[in-house]
C-alpha positions as CSV (number, residue, x, y, z in Angstrom):
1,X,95.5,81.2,-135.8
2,X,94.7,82.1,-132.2
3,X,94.5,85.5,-130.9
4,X,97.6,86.2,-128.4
5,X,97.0,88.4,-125.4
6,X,99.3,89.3,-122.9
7,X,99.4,91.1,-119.7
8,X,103.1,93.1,-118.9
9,X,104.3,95.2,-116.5
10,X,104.3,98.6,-117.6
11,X,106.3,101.2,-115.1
12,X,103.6,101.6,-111.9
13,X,100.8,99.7,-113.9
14,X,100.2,96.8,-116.4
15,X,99.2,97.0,-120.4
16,X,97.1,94.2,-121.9
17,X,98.7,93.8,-125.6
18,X,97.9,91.5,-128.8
19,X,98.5,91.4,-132.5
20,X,94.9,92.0,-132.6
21,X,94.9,95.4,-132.1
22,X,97.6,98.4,-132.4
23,X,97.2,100.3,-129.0
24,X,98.0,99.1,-125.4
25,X,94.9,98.7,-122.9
26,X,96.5,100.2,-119.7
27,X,95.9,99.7,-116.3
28,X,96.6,100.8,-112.9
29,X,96.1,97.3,-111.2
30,X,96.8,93.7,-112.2
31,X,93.9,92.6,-111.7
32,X,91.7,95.0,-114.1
33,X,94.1,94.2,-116.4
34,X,93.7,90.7,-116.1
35,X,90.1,90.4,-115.9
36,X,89.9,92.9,-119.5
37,X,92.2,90.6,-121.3
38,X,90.3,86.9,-120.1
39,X,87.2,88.9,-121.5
40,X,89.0,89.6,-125.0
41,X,89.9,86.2,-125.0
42,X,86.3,85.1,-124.6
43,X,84.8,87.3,-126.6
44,X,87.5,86.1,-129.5
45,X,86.4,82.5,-128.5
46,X,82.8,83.2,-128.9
47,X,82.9,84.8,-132.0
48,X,85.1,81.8,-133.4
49,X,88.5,82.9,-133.6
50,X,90.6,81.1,-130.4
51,X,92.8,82.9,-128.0
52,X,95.4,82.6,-125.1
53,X,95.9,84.7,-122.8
54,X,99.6,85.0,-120.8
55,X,99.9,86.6,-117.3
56,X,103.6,87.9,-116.6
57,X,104.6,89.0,-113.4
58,X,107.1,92.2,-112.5
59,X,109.9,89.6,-113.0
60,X,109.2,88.8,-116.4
61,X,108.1,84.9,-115.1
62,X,105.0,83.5,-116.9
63,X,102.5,83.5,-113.7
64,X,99.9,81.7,-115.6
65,X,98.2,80.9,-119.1
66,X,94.7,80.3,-120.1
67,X,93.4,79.0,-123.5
68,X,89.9,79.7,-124.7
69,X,89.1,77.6,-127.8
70,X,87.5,79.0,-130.4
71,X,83.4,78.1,-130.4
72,X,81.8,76.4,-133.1
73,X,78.7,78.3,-134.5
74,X,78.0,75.5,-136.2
75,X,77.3,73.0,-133.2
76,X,75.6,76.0,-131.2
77,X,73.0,76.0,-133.8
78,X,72.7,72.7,-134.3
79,X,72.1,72.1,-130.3
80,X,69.4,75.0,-129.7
């Protein structure tokens, strides 16, 4: 199952939660929050286990999604 990341609204700033971990990243901008997240995602990705990643905005609206498929070990070795 892939690892689900999200990025809310949090008062003045924005938390980056998942069911991968227990404890809130929070942030004072978007944008730091947004860019920690996508690199959890690809770091899940890379080390095999996929993820998503879902953006929300201060409305609650979905402002974007991004997927990052898990990476086969096995094809990585295989290629090098």
């Amino acid at each position: 199952m892939a690892l689900t990341i999200s990025v809310v609204p949090v008062g003045d700033g924005w938390a980056v939660r998942s069911d991968g971990f227990d404890n809130d990243m929070l942030f004072q901008a978007g944008a730091k929050a947004e860019l920690a997240a996508r690199d959890l995602a690809r770091r899940s990705a890379d080390g095999g286990r996929g993820a998503e990643v879902a953006i929300f905005l201060r409305d609650g609206a979905l402002a974007g999604r991004f997927v990052y498929p898990a990476m086969d070990r096995e094809l990585e070795l295989i290629s090098a």
